[in-house]
Every structure is written in structure tokens, then in C-alpha cells.
PAZAPA-4460 file (N, C-alpha, C; in steps of 0.05 Angstrom, whole numbers, plus 32768, in hexadecimal, padded with zeros to 4 digits):
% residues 202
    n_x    n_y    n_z   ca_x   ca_y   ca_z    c_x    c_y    c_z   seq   type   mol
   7E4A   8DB5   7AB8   7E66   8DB3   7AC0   7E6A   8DBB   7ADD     1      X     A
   7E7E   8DAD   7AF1   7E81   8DB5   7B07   7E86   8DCE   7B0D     2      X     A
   7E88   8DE1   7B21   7E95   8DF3   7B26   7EAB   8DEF   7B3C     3      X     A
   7EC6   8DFE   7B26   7ED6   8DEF   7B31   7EEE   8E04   7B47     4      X     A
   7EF4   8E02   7B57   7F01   8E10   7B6D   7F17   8E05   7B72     5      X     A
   7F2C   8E1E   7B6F   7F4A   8E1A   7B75   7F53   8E2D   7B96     6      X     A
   7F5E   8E17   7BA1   7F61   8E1F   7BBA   7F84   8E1F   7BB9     7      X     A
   7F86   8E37   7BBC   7FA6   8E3B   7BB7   7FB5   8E45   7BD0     8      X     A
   7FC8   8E3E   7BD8   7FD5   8E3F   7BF2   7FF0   8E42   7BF6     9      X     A
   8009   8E49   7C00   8020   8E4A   7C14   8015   8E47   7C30    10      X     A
   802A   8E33   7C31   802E   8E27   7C53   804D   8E1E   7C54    11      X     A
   8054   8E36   7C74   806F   8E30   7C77   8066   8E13   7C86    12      X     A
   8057   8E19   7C9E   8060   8E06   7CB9   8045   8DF4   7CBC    13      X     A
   802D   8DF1   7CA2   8019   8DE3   7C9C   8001   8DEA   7CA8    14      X     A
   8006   8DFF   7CB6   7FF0   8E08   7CBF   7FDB   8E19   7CA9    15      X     A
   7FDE   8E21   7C91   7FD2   8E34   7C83   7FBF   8E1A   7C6E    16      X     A
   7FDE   8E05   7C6D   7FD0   8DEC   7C65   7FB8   8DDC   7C68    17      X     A
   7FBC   8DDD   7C82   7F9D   8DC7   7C97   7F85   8DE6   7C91    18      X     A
   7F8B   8DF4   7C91   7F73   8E09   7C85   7F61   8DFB   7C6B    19      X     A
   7F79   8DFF   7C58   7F76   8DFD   7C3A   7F61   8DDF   7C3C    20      X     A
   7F6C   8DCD   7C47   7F59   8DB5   7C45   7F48   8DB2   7C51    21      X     A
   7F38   8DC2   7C67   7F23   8DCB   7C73   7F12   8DD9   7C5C    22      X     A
   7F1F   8DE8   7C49   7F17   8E01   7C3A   7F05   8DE8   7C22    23      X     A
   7F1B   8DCF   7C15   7F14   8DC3   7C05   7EFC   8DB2   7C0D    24      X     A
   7EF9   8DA8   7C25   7EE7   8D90   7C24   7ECA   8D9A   7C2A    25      X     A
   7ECD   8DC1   7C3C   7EBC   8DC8   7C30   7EAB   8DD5   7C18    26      X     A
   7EB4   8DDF   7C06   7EB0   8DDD   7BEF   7EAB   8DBE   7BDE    27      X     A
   7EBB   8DB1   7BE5   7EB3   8DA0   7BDB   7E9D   8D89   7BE6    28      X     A
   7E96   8D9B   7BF3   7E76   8D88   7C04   7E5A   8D9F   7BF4    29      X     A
   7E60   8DAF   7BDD   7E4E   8DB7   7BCF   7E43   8DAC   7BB8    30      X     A
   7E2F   8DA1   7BB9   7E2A   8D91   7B9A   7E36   8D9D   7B82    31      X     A
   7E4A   8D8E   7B6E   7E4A   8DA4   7B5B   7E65   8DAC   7B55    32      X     A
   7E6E   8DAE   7B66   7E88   8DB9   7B6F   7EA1   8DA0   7B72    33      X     A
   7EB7   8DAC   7B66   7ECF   8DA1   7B5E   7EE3   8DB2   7B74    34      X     A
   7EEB   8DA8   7B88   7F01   8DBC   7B94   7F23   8DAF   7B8C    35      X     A
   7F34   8DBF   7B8E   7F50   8DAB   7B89   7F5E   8DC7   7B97    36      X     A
   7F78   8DB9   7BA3   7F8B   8DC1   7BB3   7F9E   8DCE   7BA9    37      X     A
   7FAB   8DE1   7B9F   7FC7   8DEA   7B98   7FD9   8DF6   7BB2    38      X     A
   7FF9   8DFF   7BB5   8006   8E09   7BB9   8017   8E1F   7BAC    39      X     A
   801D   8E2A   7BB2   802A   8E44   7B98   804C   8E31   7BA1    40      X     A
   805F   8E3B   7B8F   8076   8E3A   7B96   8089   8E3B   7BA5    41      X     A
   8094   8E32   7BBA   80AC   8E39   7BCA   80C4   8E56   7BC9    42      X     A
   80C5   8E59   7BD0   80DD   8E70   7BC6   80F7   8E73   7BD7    43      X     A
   80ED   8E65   7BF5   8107   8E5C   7BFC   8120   8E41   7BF4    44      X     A
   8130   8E49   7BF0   813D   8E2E   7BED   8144   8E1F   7C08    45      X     A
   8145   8E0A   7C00   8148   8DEE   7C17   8158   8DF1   7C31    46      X     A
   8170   8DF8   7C31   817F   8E02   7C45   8170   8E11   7C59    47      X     A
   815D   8E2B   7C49   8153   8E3D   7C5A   813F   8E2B   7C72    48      X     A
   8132   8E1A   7C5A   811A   8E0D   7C6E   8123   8DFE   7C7F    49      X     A
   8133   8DE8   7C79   813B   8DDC   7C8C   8143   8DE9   7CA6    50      X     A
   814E   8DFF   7CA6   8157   8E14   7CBA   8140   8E16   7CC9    51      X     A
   8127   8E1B   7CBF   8113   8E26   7CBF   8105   8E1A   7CD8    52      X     A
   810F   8DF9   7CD3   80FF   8DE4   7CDB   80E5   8DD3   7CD0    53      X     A
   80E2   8DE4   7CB7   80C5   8DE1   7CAB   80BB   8DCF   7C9C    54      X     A
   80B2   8DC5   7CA5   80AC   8DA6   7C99   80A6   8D9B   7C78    55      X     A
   80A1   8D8A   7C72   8099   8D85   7C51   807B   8D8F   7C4A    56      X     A
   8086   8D9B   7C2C   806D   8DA0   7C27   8052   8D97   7C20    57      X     A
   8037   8D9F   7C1A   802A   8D88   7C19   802D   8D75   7BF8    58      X     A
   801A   8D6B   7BF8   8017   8D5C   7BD8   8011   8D66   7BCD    59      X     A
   8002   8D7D   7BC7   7FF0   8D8E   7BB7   8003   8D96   7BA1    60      X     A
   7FFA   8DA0   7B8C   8013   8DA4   7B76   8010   8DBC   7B76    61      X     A
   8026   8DC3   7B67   8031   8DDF   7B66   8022   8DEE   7B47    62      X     A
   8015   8E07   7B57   8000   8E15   7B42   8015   8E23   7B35    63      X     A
   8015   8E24   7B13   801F   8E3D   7B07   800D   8E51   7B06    64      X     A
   800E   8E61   7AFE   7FFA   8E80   7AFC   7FEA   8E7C   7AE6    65      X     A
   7FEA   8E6C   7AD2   7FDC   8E6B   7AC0   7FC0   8E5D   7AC9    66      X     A
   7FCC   8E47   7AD6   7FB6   8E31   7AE5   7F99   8E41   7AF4    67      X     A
   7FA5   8E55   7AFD   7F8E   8E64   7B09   7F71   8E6A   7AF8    68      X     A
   7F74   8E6A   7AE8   7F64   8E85   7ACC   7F4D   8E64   7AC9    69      X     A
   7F55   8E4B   7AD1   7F4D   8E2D   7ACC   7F38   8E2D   7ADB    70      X     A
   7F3D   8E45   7AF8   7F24   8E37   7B0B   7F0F   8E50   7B0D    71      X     A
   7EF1   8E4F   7B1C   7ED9   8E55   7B14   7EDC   8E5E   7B2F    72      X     A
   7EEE   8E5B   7B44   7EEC   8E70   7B5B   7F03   8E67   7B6C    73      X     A
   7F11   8E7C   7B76   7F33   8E7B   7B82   7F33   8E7F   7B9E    74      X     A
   7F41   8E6B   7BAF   7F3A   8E71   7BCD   7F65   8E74   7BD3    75      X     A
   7F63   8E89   7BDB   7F7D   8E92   7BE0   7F89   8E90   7BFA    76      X     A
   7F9E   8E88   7C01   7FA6   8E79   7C1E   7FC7   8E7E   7C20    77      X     A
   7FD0   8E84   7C3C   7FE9   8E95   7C3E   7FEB   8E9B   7C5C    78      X     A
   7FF9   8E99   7C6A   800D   8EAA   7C81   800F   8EC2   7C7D    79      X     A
   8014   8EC9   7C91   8015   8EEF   7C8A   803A   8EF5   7C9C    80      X     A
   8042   8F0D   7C8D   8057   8F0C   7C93   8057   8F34   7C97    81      X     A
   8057   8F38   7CB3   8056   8F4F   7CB1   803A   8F58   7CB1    82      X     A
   8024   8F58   7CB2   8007   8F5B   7CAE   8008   8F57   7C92    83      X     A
   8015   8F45   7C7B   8002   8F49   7C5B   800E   8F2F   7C60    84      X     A
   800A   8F22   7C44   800C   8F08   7C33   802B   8F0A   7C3B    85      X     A
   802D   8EEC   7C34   804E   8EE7   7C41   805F   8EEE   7C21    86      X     A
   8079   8EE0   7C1D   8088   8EF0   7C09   8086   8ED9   7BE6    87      X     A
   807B   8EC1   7BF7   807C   8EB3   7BDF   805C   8EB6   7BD2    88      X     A
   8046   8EB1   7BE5   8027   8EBB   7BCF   8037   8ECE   7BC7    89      X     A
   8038   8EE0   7BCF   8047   8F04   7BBD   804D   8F02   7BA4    90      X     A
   8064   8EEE   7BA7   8071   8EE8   7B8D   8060   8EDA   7B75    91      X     A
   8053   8EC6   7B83   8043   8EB6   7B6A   8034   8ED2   7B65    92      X     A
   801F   8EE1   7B6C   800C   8EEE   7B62   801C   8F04   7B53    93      X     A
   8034   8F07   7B4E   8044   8F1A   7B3D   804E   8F10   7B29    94      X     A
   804F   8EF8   7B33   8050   8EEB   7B15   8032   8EE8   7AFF    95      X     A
   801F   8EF5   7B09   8009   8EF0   7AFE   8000   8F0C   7AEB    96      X     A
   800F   8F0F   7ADD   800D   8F2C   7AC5   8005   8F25   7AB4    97      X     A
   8005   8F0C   7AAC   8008   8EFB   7A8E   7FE0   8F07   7A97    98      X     A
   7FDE   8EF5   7AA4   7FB6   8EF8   7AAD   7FB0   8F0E   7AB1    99      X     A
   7FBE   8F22   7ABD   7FAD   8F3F   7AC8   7FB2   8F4A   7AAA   100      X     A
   7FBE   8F4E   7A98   7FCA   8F53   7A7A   7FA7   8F4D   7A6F   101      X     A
   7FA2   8F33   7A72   7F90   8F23   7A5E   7F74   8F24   7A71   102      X     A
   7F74   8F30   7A87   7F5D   8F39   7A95   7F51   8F0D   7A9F   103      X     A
   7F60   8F04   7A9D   7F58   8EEA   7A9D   7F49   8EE4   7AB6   104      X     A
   7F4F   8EF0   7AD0   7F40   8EED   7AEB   7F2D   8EFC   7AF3   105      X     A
   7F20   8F06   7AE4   7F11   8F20   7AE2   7EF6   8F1A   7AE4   106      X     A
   7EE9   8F1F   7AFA   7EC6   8F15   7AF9   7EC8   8EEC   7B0B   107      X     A
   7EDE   8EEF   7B16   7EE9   8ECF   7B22   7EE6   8ED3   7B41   108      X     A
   7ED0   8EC6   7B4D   7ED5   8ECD   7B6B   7EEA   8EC5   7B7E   109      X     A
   7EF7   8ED0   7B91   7F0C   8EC7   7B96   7F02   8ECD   7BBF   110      X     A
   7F17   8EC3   7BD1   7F0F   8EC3   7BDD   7F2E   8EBE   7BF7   111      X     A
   7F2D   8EC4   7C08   7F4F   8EC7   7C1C   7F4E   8EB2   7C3A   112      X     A
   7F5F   8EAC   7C3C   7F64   8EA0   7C5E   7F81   8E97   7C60   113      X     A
   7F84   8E9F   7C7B   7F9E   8EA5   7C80   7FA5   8E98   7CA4   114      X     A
   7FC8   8EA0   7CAB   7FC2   8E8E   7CBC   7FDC   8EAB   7CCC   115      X     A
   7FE0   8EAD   7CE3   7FF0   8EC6   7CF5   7FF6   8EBC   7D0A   116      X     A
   8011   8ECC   7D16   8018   8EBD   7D2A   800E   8EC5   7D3F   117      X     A
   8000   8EDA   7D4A   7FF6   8EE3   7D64   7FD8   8EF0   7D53   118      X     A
   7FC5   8EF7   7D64   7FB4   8F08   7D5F   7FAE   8F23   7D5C   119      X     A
   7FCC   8F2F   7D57   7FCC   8F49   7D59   7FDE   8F53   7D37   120      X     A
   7FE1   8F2A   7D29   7FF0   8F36   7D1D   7FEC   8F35   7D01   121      X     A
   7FCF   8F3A   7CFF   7FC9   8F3D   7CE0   7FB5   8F31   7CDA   122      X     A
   7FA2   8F29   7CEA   7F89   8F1A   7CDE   7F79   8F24   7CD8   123      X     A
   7F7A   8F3A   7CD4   7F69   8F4F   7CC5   7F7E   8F5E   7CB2   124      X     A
   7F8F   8F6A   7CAE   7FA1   8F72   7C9B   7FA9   8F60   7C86   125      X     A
   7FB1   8F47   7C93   7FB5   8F38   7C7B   7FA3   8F39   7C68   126      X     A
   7F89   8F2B   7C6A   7F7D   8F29   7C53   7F72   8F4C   7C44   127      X     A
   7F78   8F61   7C5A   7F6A   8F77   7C4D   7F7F   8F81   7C36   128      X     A
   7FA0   8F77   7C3B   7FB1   8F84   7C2B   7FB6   8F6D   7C15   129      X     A
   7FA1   8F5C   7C18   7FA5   8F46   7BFE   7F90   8F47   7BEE   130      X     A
   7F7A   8F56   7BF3   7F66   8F65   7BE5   7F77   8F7A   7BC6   131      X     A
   7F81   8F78   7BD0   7F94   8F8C   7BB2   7F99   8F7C   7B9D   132      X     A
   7FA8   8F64   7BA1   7FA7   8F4C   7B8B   7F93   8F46   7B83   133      X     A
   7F81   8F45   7B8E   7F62   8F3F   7B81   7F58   8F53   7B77   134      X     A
   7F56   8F6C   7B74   7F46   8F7B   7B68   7F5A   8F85   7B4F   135      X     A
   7F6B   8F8B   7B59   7F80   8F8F   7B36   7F7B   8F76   7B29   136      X     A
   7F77   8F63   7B2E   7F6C   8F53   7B1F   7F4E   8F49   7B0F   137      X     A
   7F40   8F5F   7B1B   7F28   8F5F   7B1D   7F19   8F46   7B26   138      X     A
   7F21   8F40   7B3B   7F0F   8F25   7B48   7EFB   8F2D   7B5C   139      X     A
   7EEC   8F1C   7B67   7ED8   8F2C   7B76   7ED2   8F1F   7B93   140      X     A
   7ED9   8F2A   7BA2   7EE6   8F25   7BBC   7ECF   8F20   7BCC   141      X     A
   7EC7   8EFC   7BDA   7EBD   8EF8   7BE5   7EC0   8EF4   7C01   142      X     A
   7EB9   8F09   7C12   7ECD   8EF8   7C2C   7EAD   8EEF   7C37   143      X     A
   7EAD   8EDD   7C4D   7EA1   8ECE   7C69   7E8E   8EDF   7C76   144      X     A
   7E94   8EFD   7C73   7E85   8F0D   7C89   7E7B   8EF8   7CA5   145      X     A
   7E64   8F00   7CA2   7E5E   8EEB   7CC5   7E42   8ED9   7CC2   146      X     A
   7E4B   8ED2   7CA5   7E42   8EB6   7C9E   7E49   8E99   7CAC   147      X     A
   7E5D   8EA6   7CC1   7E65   8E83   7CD6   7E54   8E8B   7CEE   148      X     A
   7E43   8E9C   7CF2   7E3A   8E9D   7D07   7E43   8E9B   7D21   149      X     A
   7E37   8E8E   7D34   7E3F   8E97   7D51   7E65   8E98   7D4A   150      X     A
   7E71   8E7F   7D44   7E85   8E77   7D3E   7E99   8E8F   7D38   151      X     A
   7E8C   8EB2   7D2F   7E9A   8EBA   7D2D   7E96   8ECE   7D41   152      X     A
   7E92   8ECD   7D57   7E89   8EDE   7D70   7E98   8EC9   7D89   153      X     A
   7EAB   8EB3   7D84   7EB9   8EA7   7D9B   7EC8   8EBB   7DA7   154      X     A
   7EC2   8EC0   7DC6   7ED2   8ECB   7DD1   7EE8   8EC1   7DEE   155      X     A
   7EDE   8EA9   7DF2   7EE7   8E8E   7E06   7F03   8E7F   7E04   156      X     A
   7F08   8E8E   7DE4   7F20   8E7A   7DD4   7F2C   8E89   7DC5   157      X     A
   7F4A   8E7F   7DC2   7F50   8E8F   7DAF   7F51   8E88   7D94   158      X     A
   7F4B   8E96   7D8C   7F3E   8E92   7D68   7F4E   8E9F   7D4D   159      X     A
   7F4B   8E94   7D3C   7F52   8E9A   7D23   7F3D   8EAC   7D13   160      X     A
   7F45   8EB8   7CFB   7F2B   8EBC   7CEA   7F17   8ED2   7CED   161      X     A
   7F15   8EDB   7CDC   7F07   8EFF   7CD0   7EE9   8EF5   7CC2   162      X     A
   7EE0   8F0C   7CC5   7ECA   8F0F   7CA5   7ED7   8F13   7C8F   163      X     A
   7EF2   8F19   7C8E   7F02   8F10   7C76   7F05   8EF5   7C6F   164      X     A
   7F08   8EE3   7C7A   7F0B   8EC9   7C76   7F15   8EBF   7C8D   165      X     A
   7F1A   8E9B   7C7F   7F1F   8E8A   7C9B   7F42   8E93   7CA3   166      X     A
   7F45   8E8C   7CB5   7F5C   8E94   7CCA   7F6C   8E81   7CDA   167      X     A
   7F80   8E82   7CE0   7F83   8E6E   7CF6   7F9D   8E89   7D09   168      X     A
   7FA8   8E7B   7D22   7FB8   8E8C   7D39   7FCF   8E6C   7D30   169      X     A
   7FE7   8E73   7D29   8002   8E5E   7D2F   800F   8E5B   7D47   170      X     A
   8008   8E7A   7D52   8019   8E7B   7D6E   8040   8E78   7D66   171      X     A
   804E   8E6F   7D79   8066   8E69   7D6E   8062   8E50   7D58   172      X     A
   8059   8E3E   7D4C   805A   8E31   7D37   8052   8E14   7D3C   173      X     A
   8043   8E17   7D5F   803F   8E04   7D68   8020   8DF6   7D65   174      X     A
   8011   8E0A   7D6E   7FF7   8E12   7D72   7FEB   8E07   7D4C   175      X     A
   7FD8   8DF5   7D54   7FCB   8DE9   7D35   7FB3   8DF5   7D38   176      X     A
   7FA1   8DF8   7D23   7F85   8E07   7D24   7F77   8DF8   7D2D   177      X     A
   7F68   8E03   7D42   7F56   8DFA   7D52   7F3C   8DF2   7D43   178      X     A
   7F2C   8DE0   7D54   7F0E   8DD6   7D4C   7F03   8DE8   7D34   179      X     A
   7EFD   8DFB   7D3E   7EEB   8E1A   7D38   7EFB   8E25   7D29   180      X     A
   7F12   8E2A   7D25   7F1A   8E2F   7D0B   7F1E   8E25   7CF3   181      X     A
   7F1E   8E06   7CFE   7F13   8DED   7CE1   7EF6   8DF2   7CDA   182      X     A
   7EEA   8DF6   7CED   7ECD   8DFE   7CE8   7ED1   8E10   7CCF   183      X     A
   7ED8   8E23   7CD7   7ECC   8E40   7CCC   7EDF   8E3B   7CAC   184      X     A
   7EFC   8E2F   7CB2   7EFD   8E2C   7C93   7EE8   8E18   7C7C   185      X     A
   7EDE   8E01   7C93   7ED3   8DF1   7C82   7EBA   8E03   7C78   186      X     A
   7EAF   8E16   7C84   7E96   8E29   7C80   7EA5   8E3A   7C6C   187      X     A
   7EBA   8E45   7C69   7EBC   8E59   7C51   7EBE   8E4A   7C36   188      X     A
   7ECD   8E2B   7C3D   7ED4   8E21   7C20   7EB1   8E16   7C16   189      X     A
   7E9E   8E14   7C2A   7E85   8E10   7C1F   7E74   8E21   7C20   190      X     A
   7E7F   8E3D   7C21   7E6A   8E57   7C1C   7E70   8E63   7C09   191      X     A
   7E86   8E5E   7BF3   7E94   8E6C   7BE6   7E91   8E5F   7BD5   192      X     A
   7E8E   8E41   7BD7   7E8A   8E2B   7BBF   7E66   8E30   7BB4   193      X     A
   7E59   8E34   7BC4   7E46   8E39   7BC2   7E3F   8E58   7BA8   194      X     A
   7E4E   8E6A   7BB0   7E44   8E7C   7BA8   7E55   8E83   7B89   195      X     A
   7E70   8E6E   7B8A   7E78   8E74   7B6C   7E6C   8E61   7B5A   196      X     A
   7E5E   8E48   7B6C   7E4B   8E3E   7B56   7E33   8E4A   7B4C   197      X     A
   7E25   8E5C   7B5D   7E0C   8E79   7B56   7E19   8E85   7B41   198      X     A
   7E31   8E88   7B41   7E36   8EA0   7B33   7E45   8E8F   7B16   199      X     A
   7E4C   8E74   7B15   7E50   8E6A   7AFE   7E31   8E64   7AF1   200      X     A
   7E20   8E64   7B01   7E05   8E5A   7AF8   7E05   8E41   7AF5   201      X     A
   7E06   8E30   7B06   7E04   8E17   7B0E   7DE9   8E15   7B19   202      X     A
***
């Protein structure tokens, strides 16, 4: 049977988005391997966004919490608001008691990338204070370390992206992820695919 990977995401302004599908096609360039796209829920209503300016969301369908417990390894994706996870991942993963209750994610590798508006403002906090959702859950937290090689020693450019996972910089909301940060996500969604098929025994 495949091993199958849920790549789950919020994107206000699509930038966390163009990650997520970097994340999928590499994973899904692993023999073996099933990747599929989710979004968690909205929580703003329509008025707000439109204010917002924020464009439509993508196609990907909307994950309930149960859907999770379905996949064989979880790649988690989000904006940071404040240095942590923005307010809607928050919400979906609180809605997830029914599973932490039934231990259902427990021994499931999971894995973070995220997207900030300057470089000072959480690309390393974010994913370290989203490390808590994963371990009360008992999942087992794979990040990138410096498995992208040179790629993660750019100093010429400005860059996205930790040994926590892939990254991207929004800037004011303009700025799209660069070359090298498509890189490095397409390298985590196929280092991670790799290793939850080891660990499904594929």
C-alpha cells in the first residue's frame, strides 16, 4: 500500500500555499508515495477578507480533524502571527481532542513550514512554538536540519527557511518565494516522504 501524506495548510495571501505544492510534488516524486493537499478552515468571515484584500482560496478541500488520523505522515503549513502559528491552524488543532483522547496521531511523523513577514519575525519561533501540537499529540517531529545543504548557508539573498522546516520571507505581501525557497520546500516534501515510508515499512 502507498504511503500516504497529508500536507495540510492556511494561506492568507498564497504564499504558505505555493510552499504546500512545492512540499507535494516533492514527496510525491518518491516511489510509493501518495501526497494530497488539504487546507484547515477559514475563520474569518468574507467581509473581513475582502478588507483584507486577500485573494481566493486554493482548490484543495477543507480537512476535518478526523481526516488526519487517515494519513501515514503530516506536513503542517501556516503564517505566523506574532512569532507562533497564525489563529486559524490554532483553531483546527483544538479542535483535535476527539484524536489526542484516542491517542490516534501517536507514533505519526509530522513535520512544519511556514511563511513571515520580515526575517526577524519568527522563522525560527514559529515552528519551535508549534512543536507543542505535535508532541501532546505524540507525533514525532521531523524537521530538515541541513539536509538542503549548501542551500541552507545562502548568505547573498534573502531567504526563507530553518532546520525546522521550509520557509518563505512575504515582505509586505508582495514578495513570492523565491527560486531557493521552492527548492528547499520541494527537498522537505521529498525528505520527509522518504522517511515516513521507512517508518511505514515500505
Amino acid at each position: 500500500m502507498a504511503t500516504k501524506i497529508y500536507i495540510v495548510y492556511y494561506s492568507t495571501y498564497g504564499h504558505v500555499l505555493r510552499l504546500a505544492e512545492e512540499i507535494q510534488k516533492g514527496a510525491a516524486s518518491v516511489e510509493g508515495v501518495e501526497a494530497k493537499l488539504w487546507q484547515v478552515p477559514e475563520t474569518l468571515p468574507k467581509e473581513v477578507l475582502d478588507k483584507m484584500q486577500a485573494p481566493a482560496k486554493g482548490e484543495a478541500p477543507i480537512i476535518t480533524p478526523n481526516e488526519l488520523a487517515e494519513a501515514d505522515g503530516l506536513l503542517f503549513g501556516f503564517p505566523t502571527r506574532f512569532g507562533m502559528m497564525c489563529a486559524q491552524f490554532k483553531a483546527f488543532m483544538d479542535a483535535t481532542g476527539g484524536l489526542w483522547r484516542a491517542q490516534s496521531l501517536s507514533g505519526k511523523p509530522a513535520g512544519i513550514f511556514y511563511s513571515t513577514a520580515s526575517q526577524g519575525g519568527g522563522q525560527e519561533t514559529t515552528p519551535l512554538t508549534a512543536i507543542t501540537q505535535l508532541v501532546h499529540h505524540g507525533m514525532l517531529f521531523v524537521p530538515i536540519g541541513y539536509s538542503f545543504g549548501a542551500g541552507m548557508f545562502e548568505m547573498e539573498n534573502v531567504k526563507g527557511g530553518s532546520p525546522y522546516g521550509a520557509g518563505t520571507l512575504a515582505g509586505d505581501g508582495s514578495r513570492q518565494p523565491s527560486e531557493l525557497e521552492l527548492q528547499q520546500a520541494f527537498h522537505q516534501g521529498k525528505y520527509f516522504a522518504g522517511i515516513a515510508k521507512k517508518l511505514k515499512g515500505n
